[in-house]
C-alpha positions as CSV (number, residue, x, y, z in Angstrom):
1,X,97.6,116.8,112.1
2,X,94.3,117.3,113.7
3,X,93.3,120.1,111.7
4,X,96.4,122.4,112.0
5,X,98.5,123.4,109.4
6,X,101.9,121.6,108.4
7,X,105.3,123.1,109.1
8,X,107.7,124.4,106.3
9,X,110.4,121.8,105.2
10,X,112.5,118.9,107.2
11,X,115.7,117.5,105.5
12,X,116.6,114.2,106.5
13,X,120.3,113.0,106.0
14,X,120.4,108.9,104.8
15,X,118.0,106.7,102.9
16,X,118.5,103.8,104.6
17,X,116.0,102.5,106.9
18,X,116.1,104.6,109.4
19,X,115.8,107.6,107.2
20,X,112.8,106.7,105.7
21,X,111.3,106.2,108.8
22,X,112.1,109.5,109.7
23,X,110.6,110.7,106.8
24,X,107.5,108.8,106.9
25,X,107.0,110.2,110.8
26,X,107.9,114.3,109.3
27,X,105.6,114.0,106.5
28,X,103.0,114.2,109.1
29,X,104.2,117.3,110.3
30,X,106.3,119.1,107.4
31,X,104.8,119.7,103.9
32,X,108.0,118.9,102.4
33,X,110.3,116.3,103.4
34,X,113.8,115.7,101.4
35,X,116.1,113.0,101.8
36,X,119.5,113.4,100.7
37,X,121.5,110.5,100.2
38,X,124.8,109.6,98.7
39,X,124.3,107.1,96.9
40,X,122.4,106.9,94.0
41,X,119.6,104.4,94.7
42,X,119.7,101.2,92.3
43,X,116.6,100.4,89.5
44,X,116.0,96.8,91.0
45,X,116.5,95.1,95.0
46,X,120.5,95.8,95.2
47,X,122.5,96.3,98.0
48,X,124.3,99.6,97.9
49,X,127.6,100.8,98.7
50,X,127.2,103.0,101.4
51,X,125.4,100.2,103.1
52,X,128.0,97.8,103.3
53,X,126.6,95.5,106.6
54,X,123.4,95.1,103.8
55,X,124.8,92.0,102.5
56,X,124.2,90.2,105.7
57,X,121.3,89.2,107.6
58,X,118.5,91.7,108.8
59,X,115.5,91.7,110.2
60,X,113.1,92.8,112.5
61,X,111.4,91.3,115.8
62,X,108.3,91.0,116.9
63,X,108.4,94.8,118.1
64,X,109.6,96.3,115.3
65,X,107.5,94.2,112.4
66,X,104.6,95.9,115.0
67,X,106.1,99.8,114.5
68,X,106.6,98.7,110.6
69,X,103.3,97.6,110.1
70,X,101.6,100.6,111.5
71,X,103.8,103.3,109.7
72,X,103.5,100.9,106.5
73,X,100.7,98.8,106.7
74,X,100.5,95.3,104.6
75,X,104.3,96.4,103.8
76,X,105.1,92.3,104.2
77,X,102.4,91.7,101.4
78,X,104.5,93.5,98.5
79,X,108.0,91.4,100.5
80,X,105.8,88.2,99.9
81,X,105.1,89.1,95.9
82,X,108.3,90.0,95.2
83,X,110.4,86.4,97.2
84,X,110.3,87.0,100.5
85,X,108.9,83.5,102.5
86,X,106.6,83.4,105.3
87,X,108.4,81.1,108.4
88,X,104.6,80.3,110.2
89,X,105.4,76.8,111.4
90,X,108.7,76.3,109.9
91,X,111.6,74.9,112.0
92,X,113.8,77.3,114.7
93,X,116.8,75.0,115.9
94,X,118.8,77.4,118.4
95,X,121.7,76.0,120.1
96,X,123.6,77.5,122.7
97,X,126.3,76.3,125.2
98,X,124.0,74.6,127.8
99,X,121.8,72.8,124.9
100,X,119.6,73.1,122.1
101,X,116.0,74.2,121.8
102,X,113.7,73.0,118.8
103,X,110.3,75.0,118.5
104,X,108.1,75.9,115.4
105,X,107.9,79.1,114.7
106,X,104.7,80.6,116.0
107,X,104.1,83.5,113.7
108,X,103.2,84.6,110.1
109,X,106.4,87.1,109.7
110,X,108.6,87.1,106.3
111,X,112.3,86.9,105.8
112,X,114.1,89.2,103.6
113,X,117.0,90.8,102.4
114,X,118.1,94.4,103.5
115,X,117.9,95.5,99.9
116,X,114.7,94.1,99.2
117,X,113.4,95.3,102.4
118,X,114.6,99.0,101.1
119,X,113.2,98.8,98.0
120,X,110.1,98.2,99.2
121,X,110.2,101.2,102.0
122,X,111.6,103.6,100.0
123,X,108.8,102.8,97.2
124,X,105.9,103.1,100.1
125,X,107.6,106.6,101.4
126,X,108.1,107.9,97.4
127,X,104.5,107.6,97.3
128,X,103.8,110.1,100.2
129,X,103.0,113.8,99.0
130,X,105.3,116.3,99.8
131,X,108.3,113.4,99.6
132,X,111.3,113.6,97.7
133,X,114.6,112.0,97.1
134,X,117.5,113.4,96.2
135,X,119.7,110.8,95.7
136,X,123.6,110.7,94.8
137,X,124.3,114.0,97.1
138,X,126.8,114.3,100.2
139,X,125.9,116.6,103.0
140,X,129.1,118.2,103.6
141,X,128.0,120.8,106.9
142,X,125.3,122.4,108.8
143,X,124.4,125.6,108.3
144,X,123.1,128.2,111.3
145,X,122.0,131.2,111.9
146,X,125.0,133.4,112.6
147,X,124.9,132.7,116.2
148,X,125.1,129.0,115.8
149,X,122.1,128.6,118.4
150,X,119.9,127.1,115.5
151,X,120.3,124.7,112.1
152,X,118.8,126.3,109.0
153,X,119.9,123.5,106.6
154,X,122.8,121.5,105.0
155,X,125.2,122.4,102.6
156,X,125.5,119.6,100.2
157,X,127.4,118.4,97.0
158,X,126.6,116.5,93.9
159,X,128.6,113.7,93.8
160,X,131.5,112.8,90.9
161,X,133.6,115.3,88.8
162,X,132.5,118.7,88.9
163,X,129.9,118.7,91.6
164,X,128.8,122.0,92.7
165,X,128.0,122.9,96.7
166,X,124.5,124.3,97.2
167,X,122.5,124.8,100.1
168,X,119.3,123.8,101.3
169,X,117.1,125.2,103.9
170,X,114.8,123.9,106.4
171,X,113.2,124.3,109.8
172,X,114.3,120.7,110.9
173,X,117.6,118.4,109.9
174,X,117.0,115.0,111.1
175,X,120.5,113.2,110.8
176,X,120.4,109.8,110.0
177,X,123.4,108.9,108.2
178,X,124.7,105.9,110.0
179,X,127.8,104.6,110.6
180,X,129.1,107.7,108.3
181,X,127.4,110.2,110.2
182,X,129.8,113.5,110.8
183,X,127.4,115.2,113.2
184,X,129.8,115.2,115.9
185,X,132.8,116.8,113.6
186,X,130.2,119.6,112.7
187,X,129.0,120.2,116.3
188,X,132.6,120.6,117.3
189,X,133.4,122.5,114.1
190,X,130.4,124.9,115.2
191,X,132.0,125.6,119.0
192,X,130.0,123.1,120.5
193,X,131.8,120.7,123.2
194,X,130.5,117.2,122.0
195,X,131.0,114.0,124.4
196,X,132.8,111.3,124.2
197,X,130.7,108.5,122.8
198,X,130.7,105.4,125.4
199,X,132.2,102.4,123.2
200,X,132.3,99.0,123.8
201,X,135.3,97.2,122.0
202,X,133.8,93.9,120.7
203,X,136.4,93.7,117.6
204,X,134.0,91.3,116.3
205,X,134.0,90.0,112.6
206,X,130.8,88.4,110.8
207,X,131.1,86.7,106.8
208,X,128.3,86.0,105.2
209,X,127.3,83.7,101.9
210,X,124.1,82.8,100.1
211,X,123.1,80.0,98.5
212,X,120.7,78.9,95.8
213,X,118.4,76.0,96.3
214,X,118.1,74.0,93.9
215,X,114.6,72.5,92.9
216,X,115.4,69.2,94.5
217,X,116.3,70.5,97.7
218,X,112.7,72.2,97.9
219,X,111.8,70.6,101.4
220,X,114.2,72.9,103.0
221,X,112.2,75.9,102.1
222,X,108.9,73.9,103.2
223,X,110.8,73.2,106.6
224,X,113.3,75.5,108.3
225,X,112.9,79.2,109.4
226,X,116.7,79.5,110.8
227,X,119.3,77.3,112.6
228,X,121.8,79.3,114.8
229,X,124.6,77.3,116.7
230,X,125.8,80.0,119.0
231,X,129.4,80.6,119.9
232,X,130.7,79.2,123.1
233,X,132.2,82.1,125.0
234,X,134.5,79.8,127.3
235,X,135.7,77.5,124.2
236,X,136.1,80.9,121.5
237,X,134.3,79.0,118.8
238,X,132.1,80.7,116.3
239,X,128.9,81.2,116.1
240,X,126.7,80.2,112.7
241,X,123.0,81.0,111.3
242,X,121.2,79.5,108.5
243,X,118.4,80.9,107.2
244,X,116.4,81.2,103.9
245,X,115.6,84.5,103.2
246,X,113.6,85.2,99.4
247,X,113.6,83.5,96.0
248,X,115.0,80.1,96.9
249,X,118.2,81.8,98.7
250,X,119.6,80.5,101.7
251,X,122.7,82.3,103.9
252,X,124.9,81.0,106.2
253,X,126.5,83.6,108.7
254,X,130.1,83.2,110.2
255,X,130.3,85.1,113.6
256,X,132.7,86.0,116.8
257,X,133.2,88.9,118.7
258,X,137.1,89.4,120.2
259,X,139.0,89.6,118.0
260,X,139.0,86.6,116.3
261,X,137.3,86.9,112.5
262,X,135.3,84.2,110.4
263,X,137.0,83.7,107.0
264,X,136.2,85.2,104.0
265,X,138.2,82.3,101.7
266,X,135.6,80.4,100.3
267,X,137.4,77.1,101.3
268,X,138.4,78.2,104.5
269,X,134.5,79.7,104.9
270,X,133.3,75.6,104.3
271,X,136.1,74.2,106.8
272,X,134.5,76.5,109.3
273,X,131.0,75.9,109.0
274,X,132.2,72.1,109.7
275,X,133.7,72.3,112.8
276,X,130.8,74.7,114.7
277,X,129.5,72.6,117.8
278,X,127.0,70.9,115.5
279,X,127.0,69.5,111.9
280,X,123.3,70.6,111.5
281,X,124.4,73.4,109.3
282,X,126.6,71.8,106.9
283,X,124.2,69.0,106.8
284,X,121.8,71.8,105.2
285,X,124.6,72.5,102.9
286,X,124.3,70.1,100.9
287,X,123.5,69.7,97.5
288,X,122.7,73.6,97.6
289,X,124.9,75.8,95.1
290,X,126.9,78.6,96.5
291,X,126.1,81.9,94.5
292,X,128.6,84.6,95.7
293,X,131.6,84.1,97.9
294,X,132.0,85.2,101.5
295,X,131.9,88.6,102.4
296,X,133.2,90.2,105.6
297,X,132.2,92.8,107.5
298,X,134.5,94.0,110.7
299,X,133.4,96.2,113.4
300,X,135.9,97.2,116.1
301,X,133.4,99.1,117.9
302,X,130.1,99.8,119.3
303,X,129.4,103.5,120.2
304,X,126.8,105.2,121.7
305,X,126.9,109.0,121.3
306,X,125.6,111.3,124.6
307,X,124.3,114.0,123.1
308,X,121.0,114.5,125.1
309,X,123.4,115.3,128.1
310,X,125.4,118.8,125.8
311,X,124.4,121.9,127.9
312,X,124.3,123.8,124.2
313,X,122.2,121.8,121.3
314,X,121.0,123.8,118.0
315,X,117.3,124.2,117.5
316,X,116.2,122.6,114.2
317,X,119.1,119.6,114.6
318,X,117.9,115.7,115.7
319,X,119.5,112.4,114.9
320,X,118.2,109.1,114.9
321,X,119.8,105.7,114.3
322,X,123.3,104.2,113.6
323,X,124.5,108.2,113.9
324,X,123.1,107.6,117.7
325,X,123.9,104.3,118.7
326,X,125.2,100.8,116.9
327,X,124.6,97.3,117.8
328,X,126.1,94.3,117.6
329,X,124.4,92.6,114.5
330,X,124.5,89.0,115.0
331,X,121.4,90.4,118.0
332,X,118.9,92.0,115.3
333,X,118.3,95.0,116.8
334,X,119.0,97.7,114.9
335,X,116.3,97.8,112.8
336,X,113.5,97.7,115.6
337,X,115.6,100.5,117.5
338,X,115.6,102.2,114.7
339,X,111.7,101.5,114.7
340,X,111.0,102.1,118.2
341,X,112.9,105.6,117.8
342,X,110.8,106.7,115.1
343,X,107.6,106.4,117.3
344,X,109.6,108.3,119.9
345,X,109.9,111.1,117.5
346,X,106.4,110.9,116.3
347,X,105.2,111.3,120.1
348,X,107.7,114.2,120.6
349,X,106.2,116.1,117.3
350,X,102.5,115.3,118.8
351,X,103.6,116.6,121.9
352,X,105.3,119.6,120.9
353,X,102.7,120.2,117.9
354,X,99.8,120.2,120.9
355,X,101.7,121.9,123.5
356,X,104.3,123.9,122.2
357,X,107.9,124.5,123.9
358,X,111.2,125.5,124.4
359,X,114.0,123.1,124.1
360,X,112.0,120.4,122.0
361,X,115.2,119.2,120.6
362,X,117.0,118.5,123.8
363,X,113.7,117.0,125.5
364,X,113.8,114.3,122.1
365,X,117.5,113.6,122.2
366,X,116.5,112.4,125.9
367,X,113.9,110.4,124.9
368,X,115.8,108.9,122.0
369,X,118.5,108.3,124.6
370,X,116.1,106.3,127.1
371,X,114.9,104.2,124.1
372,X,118.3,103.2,123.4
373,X,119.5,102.2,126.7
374,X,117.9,98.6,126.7
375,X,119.5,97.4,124.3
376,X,122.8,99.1,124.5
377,X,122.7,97.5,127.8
378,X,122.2,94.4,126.2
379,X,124.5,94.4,124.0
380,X,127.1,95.1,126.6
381,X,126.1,92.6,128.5
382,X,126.0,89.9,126.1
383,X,129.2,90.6,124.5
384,X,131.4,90.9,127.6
385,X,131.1,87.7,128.2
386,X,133.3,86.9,125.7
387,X,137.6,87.0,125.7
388,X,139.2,90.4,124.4
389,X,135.6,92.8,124.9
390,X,136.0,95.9,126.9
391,X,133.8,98.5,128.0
392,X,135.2,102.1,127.8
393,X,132.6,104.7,128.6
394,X,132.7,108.3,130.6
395,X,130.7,106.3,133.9
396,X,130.9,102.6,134.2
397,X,128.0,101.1,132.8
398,X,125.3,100.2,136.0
399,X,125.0,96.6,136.7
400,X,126.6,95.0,133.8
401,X,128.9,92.5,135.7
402,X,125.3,91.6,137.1
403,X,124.4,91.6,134.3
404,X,127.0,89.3,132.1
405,X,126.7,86.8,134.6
406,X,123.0,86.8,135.1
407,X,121.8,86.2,131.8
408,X,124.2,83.3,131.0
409,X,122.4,81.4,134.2
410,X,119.3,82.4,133.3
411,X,119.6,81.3,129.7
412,X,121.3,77.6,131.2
413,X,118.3,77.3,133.3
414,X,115.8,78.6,130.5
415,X,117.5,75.7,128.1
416,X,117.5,73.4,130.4
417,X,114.3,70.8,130.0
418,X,113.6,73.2,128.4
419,X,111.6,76.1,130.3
420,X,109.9,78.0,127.8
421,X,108.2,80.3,130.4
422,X,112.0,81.1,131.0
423,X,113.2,81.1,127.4
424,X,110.3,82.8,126.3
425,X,111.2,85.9,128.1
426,X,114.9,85.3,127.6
427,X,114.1,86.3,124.1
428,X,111.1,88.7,124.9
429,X,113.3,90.6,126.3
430,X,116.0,90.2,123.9
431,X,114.3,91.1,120.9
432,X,113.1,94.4,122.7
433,X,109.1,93.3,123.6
434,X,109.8,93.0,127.3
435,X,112.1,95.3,129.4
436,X,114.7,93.6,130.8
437,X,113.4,94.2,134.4
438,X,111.1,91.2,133.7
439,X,113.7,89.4,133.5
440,X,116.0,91.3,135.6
441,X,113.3,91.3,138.8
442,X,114.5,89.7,142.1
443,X,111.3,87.4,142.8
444,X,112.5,85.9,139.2
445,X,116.1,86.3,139.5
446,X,116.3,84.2,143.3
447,X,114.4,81.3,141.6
448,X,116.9,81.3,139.0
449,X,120.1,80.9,141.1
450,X,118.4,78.6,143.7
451,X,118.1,76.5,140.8
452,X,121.9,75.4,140.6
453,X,124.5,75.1,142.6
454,X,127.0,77.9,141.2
455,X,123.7,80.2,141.5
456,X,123.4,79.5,144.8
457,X,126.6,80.1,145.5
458,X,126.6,83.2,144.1
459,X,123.1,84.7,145.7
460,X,124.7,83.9,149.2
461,X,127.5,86.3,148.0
462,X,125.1,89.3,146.8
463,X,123.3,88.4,150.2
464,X,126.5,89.1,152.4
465,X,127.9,91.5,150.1
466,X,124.7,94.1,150.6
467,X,124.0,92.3,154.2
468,X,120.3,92.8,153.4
469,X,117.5,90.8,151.1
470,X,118.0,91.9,147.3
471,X,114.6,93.4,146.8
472,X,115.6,96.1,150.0
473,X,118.6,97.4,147.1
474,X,117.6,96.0,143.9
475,X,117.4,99.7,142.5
476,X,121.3,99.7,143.4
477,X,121.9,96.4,141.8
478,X,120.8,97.0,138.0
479,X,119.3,99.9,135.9
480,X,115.3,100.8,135.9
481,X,114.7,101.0,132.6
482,X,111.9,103.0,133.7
483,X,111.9,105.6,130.8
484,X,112.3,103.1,127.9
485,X,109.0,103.4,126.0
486,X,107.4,99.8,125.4
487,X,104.0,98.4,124.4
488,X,101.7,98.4,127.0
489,X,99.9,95.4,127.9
490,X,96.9,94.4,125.5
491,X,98.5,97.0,123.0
């Protein structure tokens, strides 16, 4: 705090990871920090039920095990002593539909659960002074000052029979409620006019089992981080992940985009894993003993809310996020954007903490907004690729049939041999450690299509369609990117 003194009290809405981030970045600034959650939070590693995607696989990349460790250092030590595996060295088989690349995996990060991954956040944030829970409580409204111009709290409920409203106060709410966020039913209640979120219709469908392995099957522990066989947009078929995650558990995840779901019949689940593109996966299978059936999870939509562009925001209102922005899963993103946002708030607090002014809200939201856009842009990009996705936003998304198209070619040529220089930043940029102009650069992007017939094809057209070299328009072509925050180099 350098020396000055704290602020009064934040409330932050959600315990799940992105709420305790936020609550670990306010606790610098605040000298009380409450998090109200709805659910009541369980006495061991469990998934909970207002977290119903936290059966399936999470993680974080590069970046965000980076933001995680800095907020929470040696937080991977208390994973390790409680199941969680380190993959140094251990096996990465990734398929896609131009071939297969085999590496070792190059660095000492852990898998995990979600709810293991909670329990050990929310036990490191517990510990900070001026932190509390108060779990097993719905926020039901804002409240304001009579003008509505500023948020001076929550109204919330105890949950179950009989549950009383009160009201808490504060001099920041920090929404971070999720998928169940109501923030923009409460702006609107308020008078404010809220903006249509930008959604991408991906209909996409993921199932998810686990697996015990037995003591005889202990090599596979000793030898594989994760095998994905990815989906073939042009042939509709699914895509699949194994991975072993903590205390001798393996899952395999079921995945498709379109419209078309993965089973959750446990027979049907098996007949499905056989006929992905390779057997690799239900060659794994064997011999290990299915502990829960398949669960589903259905999404029929991304979203990504606008409201850093609202001409009227309340003063003492943020929200960070799922209540933002979703992703599609089967990308692991969310967590490290949910990372990378919390260092975007802590840099807004510095900055507002050393030189106060108006608006501070509004200046975040935009902030948050341009942290978001890389991999929103992603995602689009990604999942438009496939049969039945549409894009339905207020202004059509810049670049993105540049973008669809690109990155399949660039991946084919990346796979191809294969080019690690190229597949490395394929997935540099993927997993949010590079922007995607380094890969989306035209010195880069020429070599690429030159490389193949189709691509060669298709640079002529760009070439006669803007009757000039790319680099003279390239700005025109895709987005900048240039206010996402990333590392700088050597960071």
């Amino acid at each position: 705090m350098n020396g000055k003194a704290k602020k009064g009290t934040a409330l932050v809405i959600g315990g799940g990871i992105a709420g305790l981030l936020s609550a670990r970045v306010l606790s610098d600034d605040y000298e009380e920090v409450v998090v109200v959650e709805k659910d009541d939070f369980p006495a061991h590693p469990e998934d909970r039920a207002g977290t119903p995607q936290s059966f399936h696989p999470h993680r974080f990349t590069e970046r965000g095990k980076t933001i995680m460790a800095r907020f929470f250092p040696d937080f991977e030590r208390e994973l390790a002593e409680r199941g969680a595996r380190s993959v140094l060295n251990k096996t990465v088989h990734n398929m896609n539909q131009h071939g297969t690349v085999v590496v070792r995996y190059p660095r000492n990060d852990y898998k995990f659960s979600r709810a293991l991954l909670e329990w050990v956040i929310r036990g490191r944030v517990r510990d900070i002074p001026g932190v509390r829970f108060l779990p097993g409580h719905e926020a039901l409204r804002l409240l304001t000052t009579p003008d509505r111009a500023a948020v001076t709290g929550i109204v919330i409920r105890e949950r179950g029979a009989g549950g009383q409203e009160k009201s808490l106060l504060a001099d920041l709410v920090v929404d971070t409620g999720g998928r169940a966020s109501k923030l923009s039913a409460w702006l609107e209640h308020l008078g404010y006019a809220v903006p249509k979120p930008d959604l991408l219709k991906v209909n996409l469908g993921y199932s998810t089992r686990r697996y015990r392995i037995p003591p005889g099957q202990a090599h596979l522990t000793e030898t594989w981080d994760t095998v994905i066989i990815g989906g073939q947009p042009a042939n509709g078929t699914f895509t699949g992940v194994f991975s072993i995650i903590e205390n001798q558990t393996a899952e395999v995840t079921l995945y498709r985009p379109g419209g078309h779901y993965p089973p959750t019949d446990a027979e049907q689940f098996v007949q499905a894993v056989a006929q992905l593109p390779s057997p690799l996966i239900a060659e794994l299978l064997q011999g290990l003993e299915p502990i829960t059936a398949p669960r589903g999870f259905r999404v029929p939509a991304l979203y990504r809310h606008h409201y850093e562009q609202m001409d009227r925001w309340p003063s003492g209102l943020l929200v960070l996020g799922d209540a933002f922005c979703i992703y599609d899963p089967i990308f692991g993103q969310g967590m490290t954007v949910a990372a990378i946002e919390a260092e975007v708030l802590q840099a807004c607090l510095r900055e507002q903490r050393e030189a106060p002014g108006s608006h501070f809200e509004q200046r975040t939201l935009r902030k948050l907004q341009a942290a978001i856009e890389p991999a929103w842009w992603l995602n689009c990009a990604n999942d438009l690729q496939w049969a039945g996705v549409e894009y339905a936003g207020a202004e059509p998304l810049k670049g993105i049939s540049f973008g669809r198209k690109y990155l399949d070619l660039h991946l084919e040529r990346a796979t191809a041999g294969p080019d690690f220089m190229l597949y490395g930043l394929y997935w540099g940029v993927n997993t949010l450690s590079l922007s995607p102009r380094e890969m989306l650069n035209p010195e880069l992007v020429r070599s690429v299509l030159a490389a193949s017939e189709e691509g060669r094809h298709w640079l002529a057209e760009l070439t006669q369609q803007y009757g000039q070299p790319l680099e003279n328009v390239w700005d025109d072509i895709v987005p900048s990117f240039s206010e996402a925050p990333y590392p700088s180099a050597g960071r």
